[in-house]
N, C-alpha and C positions, 0 to 999 in steps of 0.2 A: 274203293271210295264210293263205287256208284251202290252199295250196299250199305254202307255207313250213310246216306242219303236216305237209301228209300228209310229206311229205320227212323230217322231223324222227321222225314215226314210225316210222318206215322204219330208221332210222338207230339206235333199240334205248336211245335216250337217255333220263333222265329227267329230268321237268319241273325245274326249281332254283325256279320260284314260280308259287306260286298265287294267281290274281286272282282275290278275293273282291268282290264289289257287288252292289246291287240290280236287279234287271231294269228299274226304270227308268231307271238311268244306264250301259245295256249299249253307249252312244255310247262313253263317254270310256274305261269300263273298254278296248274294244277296242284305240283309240287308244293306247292307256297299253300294253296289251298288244303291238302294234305296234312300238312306240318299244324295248321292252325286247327285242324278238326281233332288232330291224336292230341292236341294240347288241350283239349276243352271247348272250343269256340266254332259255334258252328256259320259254316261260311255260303252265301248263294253267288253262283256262279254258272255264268251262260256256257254252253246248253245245256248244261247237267239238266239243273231246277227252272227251265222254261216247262210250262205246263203244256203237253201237245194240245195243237189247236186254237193254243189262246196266240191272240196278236202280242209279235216278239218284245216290238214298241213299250207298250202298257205294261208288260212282264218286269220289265228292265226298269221304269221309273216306281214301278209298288216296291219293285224289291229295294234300292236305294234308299226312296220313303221309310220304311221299316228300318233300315238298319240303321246301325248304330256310329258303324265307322265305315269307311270304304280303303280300302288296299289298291293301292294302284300299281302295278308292272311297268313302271319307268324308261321306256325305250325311242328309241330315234321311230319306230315303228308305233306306237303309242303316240308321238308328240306329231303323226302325222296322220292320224285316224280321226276325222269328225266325232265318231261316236266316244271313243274314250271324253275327250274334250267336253262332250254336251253331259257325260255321265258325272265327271268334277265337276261342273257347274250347279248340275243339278245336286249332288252334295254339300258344294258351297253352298248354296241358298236354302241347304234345311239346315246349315249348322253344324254338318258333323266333320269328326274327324278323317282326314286325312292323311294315311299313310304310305309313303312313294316307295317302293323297293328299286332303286337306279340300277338295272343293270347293262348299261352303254353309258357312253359319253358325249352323244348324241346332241344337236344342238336343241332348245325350246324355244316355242312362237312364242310372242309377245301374251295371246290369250292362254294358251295353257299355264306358262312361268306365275301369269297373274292370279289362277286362282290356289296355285301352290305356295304362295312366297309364305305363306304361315304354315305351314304343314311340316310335317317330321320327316325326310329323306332317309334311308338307309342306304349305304353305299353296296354295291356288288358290282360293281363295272369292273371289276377284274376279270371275270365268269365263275368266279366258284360262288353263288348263290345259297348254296347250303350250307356257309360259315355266316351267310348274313342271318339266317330262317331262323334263330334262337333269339336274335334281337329284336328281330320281326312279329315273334310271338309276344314277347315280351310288351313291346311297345304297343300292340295292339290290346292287350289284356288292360294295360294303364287305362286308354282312353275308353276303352267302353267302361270300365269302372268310374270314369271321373264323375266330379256332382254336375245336378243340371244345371244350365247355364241361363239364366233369360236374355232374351232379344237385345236390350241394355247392355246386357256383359255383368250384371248383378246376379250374383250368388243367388241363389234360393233362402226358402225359409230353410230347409232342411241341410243346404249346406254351411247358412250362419249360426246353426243351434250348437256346437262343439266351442264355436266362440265366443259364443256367449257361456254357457259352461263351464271357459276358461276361467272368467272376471272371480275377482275375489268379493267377498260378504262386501267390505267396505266399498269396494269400487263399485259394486253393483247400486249399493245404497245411494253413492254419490250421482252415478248414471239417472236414478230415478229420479234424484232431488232435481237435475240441473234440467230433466224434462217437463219436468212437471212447472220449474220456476219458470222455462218459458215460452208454456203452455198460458200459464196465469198471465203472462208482459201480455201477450199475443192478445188473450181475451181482453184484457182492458185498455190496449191500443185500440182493439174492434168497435169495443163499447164507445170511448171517445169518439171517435172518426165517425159513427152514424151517430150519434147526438146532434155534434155539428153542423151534419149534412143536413139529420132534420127541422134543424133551427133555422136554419139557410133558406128551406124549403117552405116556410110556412106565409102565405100572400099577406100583403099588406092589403093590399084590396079585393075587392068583389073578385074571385075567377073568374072570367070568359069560358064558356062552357064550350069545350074541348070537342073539334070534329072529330067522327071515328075514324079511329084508323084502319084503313084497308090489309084483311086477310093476305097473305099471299099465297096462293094455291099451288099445291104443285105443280108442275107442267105434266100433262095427260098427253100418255105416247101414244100413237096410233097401233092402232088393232092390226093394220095389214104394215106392218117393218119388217123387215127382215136384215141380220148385217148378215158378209159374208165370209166368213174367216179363211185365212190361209190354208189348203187343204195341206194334210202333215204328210211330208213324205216317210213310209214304212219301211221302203224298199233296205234290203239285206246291206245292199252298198251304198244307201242313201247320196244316189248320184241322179233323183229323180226330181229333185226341188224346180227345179228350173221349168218342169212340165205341170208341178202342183200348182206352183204362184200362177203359171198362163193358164189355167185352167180357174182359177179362183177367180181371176181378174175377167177370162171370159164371162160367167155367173155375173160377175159385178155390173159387166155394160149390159149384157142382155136384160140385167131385170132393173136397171136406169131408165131401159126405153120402157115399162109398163109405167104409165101415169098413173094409176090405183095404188102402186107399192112406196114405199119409203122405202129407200136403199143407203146406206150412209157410202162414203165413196171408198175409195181404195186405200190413197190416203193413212184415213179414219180408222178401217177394218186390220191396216198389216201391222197399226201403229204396236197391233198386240201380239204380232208375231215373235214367240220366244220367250212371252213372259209370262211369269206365274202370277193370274187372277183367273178368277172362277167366271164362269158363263153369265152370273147375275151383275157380279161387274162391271163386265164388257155389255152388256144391253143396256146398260144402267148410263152407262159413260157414252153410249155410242145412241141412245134415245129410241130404242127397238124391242120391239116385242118377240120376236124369232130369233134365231139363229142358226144359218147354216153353215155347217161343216162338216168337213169330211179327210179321207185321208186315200193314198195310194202306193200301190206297191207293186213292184214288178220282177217278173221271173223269166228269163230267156228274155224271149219277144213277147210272152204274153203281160197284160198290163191289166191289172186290177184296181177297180175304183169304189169307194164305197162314201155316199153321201147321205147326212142324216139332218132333218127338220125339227130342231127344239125350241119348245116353247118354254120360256124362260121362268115364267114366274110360280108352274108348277115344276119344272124340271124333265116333264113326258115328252119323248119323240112322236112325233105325230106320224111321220112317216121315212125310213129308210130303206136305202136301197143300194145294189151293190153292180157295177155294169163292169164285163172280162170283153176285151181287146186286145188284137195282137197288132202291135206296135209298128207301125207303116209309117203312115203319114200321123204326124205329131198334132199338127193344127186340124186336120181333119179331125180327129177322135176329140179333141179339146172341144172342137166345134160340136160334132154329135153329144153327146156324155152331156155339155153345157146346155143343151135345148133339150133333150131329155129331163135332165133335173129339173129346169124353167118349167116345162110343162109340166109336171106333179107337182111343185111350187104352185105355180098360180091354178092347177086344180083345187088344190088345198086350201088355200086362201082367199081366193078369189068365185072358185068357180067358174072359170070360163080356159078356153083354149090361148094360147100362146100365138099371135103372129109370127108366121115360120117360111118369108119368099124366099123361093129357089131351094127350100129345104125340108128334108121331111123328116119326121121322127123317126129317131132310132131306137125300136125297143131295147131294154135291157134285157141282158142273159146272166139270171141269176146263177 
């Protein structure tokens, strides 16, 4: 398979589906993956098609984006994995199809059930999976073929041109007439209605010459804002959020106490925790000219942090950085790492030093 891959990269194609599962059922997922590649369909799935070097995170949500449908590995193993769950949602919300291969009978959370309850199940809870993997192809060949769909749930032009195609000579003729007849109602409903109005409108006496009315300008954000977004946890077993948010939230009060910046509060900053808008967005919605974020990820005991400085309304980092820690004291490293970033933060913007009692900086170790 891992040659039928590299061939397929080569080849400048993109994936049509993404097999989602837990690493403990990375047997059948393959298998499954297999079955759909000797059929035609070429499939991305982790680790194969993770590119060395590139962040796992970013890998995983482009390839979803691209695809066309997602495959999911249906397990009690599955229905208790953060990641599978964040990977259907994040296909719920571009739209695409989903198809569930059940192979347990395992129970489902309340949030996974919910974003499957439309989706197409295939049964293998028996264990022989390789009597469901023909229905599997199948079913998956349908929905990447199907027509596109808009936001609405309306057909395309391309999907209503066959029905329209259908109609007969007369019916078409009659379709025209009866748009065009009320086309014409419409326009001399319109024409009456402002006659009216402008009869209505005409003074019986002298006007009063009319004060001007006041522009309303936009509101002008300040140059030195910064929000702070929730740093994303990377980590492999994404059991690391609890030290991203205290680590975001530290950011937040330390750059509260500079009176030069505009911070929006915490509040304000997580309300965007999880959801899909762009960085213009969120500065837009939150009244700031920057944005800081970052993300972390951890291995053994070492602890990797990487935080970056964007200015929003060209999209350029101004400045990033990346600080490696081994994992001791939790609050201590939150504490160093957070006055680190304050101080090239308020170099950056400010130009001056960081008030720092009882503390001193800690360089980064790129």
């Amino acid at each position: 398979m891992a040659k039928d891959s590299d061939d397929e990269k080569a080849s400048g194609s993109t994936p049509s589906v993404f097999i989602s599962y837990a690493s403990l059922d990375s047997a059948i997922a393959e298998s499954t993956c297999e079955a759909l590649e000797k059929a035609g369909v070429r499939c991305w799935i982790a680790p194969r098609d993770v590119t060395p070097g590139a962040f796992y995170g970013d890998e995983i949500v482009h390839a979803i984006d691209a695809a066309k449908a997602i495959v999911l590995i249906l397990s009690q193993n599955a229905a208790t994995s953060p990641h599978v769950l964040r990977e259907v949602e994040r296909a719920a919300s571009k739209r695409h199809a989903v198809i569930s291969l059940r192979i347990d009978k395992g129970p489902l959370p309340a949030g996974l059930e919910y974003f499957l309850n439309t989706s197409q199940w295939l049964d293998a809870s028996s264990g022989d999976t390789s009597r469901a993997l023909p229905k599997l192809v199948s079913a998956v060949g349908a929905a990447i073929q199907a027509p596109t769909v808009t936001p609405t749930g309306l057909p395309t032009a391309r999907a209503l041109a066959p029905a329209v195609a259908a109609i007969s000579p007369k019916g078409l003729v009659f379709v025209v007439a009866s748009v065009v007849g009320l086309a014409l109602v419409g326009f001399a409903a319109d024409r009456l209605w402002l006659s009216s109005h402008r009869a209505a409108a005409i003074p019986t006496t002298t006007p009063v010459a009319s004060a001007p009315v006041p522009s309303t300008a936009a509101p002008v954000i300040p140059e030195k804002s910064v929000a702070v977004l929730p740093f994303v946890d990377m980590s492999e077993k994404k059991d690391q959020e609890y030290f991203s948010d205290g680590l975001s939230e530290e950011l937040i009060d330390i750059l509260t106490k500079v009176p030069e910046l505009r911070v929006p509060a915490r509040t304000s900053s997580f309300y965007f925790k999880g959801k899909q808008a762009t960085l213009t967005d969120i500065a837009k919605a939150l009244g700031v000219t920057h944005v800081l974020e970052g993300s972390v990820r951890k291995s053994g005991s070492a602890l990797r942090v990487t935080a970056q400085l964007i200015r929003v309304d060209n999209g350029y980092h101004i400045w990033s950085e990346t600080y490696d820690r081994n994992q001791e004291d939790v609050f201590k490293i939150q504490d160093d790492i957070a006055r680190a970033v304050v101080d090239k933060l308020r170099l950056t913007l400010l130009g001056g030093e960081v008030p720092r009692p009882n503390s001193a900086v800690v360089n980064p170790q790129v």
